[in-house]
N, C-alpha and C positions, 0 to 999 in steps of 0.2 A: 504494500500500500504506500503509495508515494503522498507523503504529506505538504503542505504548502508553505511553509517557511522554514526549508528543510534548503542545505547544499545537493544538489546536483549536476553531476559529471557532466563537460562538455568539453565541445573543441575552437570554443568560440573566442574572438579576441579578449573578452572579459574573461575569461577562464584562464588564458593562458598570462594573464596582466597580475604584475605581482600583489600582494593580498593588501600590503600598504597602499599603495599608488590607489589601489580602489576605494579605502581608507577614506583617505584625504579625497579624494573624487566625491564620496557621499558627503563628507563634511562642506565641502567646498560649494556642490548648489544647494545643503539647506541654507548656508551662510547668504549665500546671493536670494535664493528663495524668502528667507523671512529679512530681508533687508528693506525692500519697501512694499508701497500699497498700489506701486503701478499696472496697471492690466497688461499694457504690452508688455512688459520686461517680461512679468509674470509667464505669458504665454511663449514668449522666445525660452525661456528655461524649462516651461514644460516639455515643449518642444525638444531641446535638446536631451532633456532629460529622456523619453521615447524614441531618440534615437539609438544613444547607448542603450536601451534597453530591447527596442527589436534589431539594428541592424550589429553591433559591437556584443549583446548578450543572446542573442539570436531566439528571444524569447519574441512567442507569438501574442499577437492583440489577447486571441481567446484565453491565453495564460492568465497574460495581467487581469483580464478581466475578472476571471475565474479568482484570482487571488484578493484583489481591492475591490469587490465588487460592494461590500459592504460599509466599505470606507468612503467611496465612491455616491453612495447613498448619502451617507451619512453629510458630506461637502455638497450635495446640491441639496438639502436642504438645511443649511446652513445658511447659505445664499439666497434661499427663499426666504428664511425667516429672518435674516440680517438687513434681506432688501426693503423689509414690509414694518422692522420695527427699529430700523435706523432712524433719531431724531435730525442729523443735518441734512439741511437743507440744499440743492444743487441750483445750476442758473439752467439747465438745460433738462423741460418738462417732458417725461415721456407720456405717462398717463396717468388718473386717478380709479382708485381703486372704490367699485360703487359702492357697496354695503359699508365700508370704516370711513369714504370720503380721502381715503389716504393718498397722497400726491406720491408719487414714483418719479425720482429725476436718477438720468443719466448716469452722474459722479457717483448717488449711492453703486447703483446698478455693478459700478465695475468696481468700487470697493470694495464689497460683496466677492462680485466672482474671483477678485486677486486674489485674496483670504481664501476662498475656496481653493482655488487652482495652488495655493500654496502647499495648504494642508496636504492635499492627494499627490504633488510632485513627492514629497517628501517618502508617502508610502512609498511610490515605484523604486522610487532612490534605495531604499530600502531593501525591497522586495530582488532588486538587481541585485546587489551585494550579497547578500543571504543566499540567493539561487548561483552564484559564482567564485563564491568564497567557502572553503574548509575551514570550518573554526579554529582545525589544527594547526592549518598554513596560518592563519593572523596572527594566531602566537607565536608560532616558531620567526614569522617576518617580524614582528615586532623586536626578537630579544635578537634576532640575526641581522636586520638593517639597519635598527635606529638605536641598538645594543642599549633597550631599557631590563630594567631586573624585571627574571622573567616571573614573578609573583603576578604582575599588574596584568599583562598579557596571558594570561592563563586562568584569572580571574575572569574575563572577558571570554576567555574560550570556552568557559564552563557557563556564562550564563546563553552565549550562542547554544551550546551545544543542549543546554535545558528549553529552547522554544520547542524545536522537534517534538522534544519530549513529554513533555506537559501537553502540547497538541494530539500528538499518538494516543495519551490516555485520558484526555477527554473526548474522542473519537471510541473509545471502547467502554466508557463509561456511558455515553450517550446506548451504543449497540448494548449491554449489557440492561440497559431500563428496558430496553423494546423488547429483549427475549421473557423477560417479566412479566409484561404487558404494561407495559409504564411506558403509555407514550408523550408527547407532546403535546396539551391540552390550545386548543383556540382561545384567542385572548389575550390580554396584557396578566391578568391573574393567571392564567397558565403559563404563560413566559415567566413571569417572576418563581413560580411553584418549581417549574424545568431549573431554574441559572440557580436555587435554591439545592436542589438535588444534584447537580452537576459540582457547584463550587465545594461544598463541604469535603467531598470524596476528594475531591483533587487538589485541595490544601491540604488531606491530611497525605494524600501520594507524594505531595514536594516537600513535608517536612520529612519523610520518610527516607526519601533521593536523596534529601541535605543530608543526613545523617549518616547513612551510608557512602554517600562522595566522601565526606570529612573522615572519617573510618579507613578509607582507601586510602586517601593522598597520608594521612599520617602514616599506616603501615608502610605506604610505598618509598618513606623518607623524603616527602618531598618538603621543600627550605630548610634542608639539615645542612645543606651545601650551597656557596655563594654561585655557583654556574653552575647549568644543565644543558649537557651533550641532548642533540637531536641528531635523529637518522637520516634527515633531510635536510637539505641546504638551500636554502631560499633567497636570491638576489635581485634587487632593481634592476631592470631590461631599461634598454633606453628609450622603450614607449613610455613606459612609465615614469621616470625619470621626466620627460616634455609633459603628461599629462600630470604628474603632481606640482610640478614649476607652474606648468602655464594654469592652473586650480589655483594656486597661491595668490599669482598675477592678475587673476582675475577677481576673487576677493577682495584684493589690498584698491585694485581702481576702482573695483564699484562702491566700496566705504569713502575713499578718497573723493567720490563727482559729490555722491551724499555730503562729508564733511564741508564739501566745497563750496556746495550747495545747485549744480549744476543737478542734481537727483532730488527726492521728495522721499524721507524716510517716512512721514506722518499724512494718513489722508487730507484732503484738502481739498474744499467744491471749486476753489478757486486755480 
């Protein structure tokens, strides 16, 4: 069973791009992404953001869709409800709303969708990285290229490596009510009674997983010793190398037109 926020083998440029470089790549368009409330920037970052993600992760539309589809949800109506209960005012009227009388201008409209479009860039950012990245590689790239102690990168590789996990067995906790006959009742009071019967089981599974990981790494002697040998060697390629430079670059100018004031970090009808 292939789960959704899980690494997955490929041969794609993302795949073969070292585990850092991708690192800083996802840091790099939330930084630009939650930088301002512009629609266009907004949409060029999404933009590019679906590119890395079908042509350089070679992940298909029906993927992502399948994976953020609930996120996805979740952002247009966000946008609806942001659009319809935003108090500033715009100079540019689209229409009024009959039953509240509520006027709808332009400037909300795309304040709204930026915030939108932000929020969901960020999942796919996400979603790329996860589907392209071995937890194993980000630590061993971490304590091998950028030679941090590898305690903090392994820390990291243990919470990647717990999304899977906690996913897989609320997927069996779910199938386990239904061979019961405990299904999924219609309704907001059925949703809540489900996330009710779901959550309890599966906090007491991750205090259970913590207990036993912590069990293991002490047995195994792990931070008895200042350095740990890996069986794998993991180096910056000089793709990655141009795309964590030119991420940096690209950061540091778009804070810089903001600071400058040639950019608008704060919405404005004006």
């Amino acid at each position: 069973m292939q789960l959704t926020y899980q690494y997955r083998a490929g041969k794609s440029f993302m795949h073969r791009l070292d585990p850092v470089s991708k690192f800083v790549w996802m840091f790099s368009v939330s930084f630009v992404a939650f930088g301002t409330f512009i629609l266009w920037a907004q949409v060029i970052v999404t933009a590019v953001t679906f590119y890395f993600a079908i042509i350089l992760a070679r992940l298909s539309l029906r993927e992502i869709w399948r994976s953020t589809w609930i996120f996805a949800l979740a952002c247009v109506s966000y946008v609806v409800v942001q659009t319809i209960l935003l108090s500033p005012q715009g100079a540019r009227l689209l229409f009024v709303l009959p039953l509240i009388q509520k006027p709808i201008y332009l400037e909300v409209v795309e304040y709204a969708t930026a915030v939108g479009l932000r929020i969901y860039t960020v999942f796919v950012v996400a979603l790329v990285f996860i589907r392209t990245t071995h937890p194993r590689d980000l630590a061993v790239g971490f304590v091998q290229i950028l030679n941090l102690p590898y305690k903090v990168p392994y820390a990291l590789f243990i919470a990647m490596r717990t999304i899977p996990v906690v996913e897989e067995e609320a997927k069996n906790i779910i199938a386990a009510h239904r061979v019961r006959g405990i299904g999924e009742r219609a309704g907001l009071r059925g949703r809540v009674e489900s996330a009710k019967r779901l959550t309890i089981p599966l906090l007491i599974r991750a205090l259970r997983d913590a207990s036993t990981t912590t069990l293991s790494m002490e047995c195994r002697g792990f931070g008895a010793f200042p350095r740990r040998t890996s069986v794998d060697t993991i180096r910056m390629t000089r793709a990655g190398k141009l795309l964590t430079w030119g991420c940096v670059a690209a950061v540091l100018l778009w804070y810089a037109l903001i600071v400058a004031g040639v950019l608008h970090l704060r919405y404005s009808v004006t």
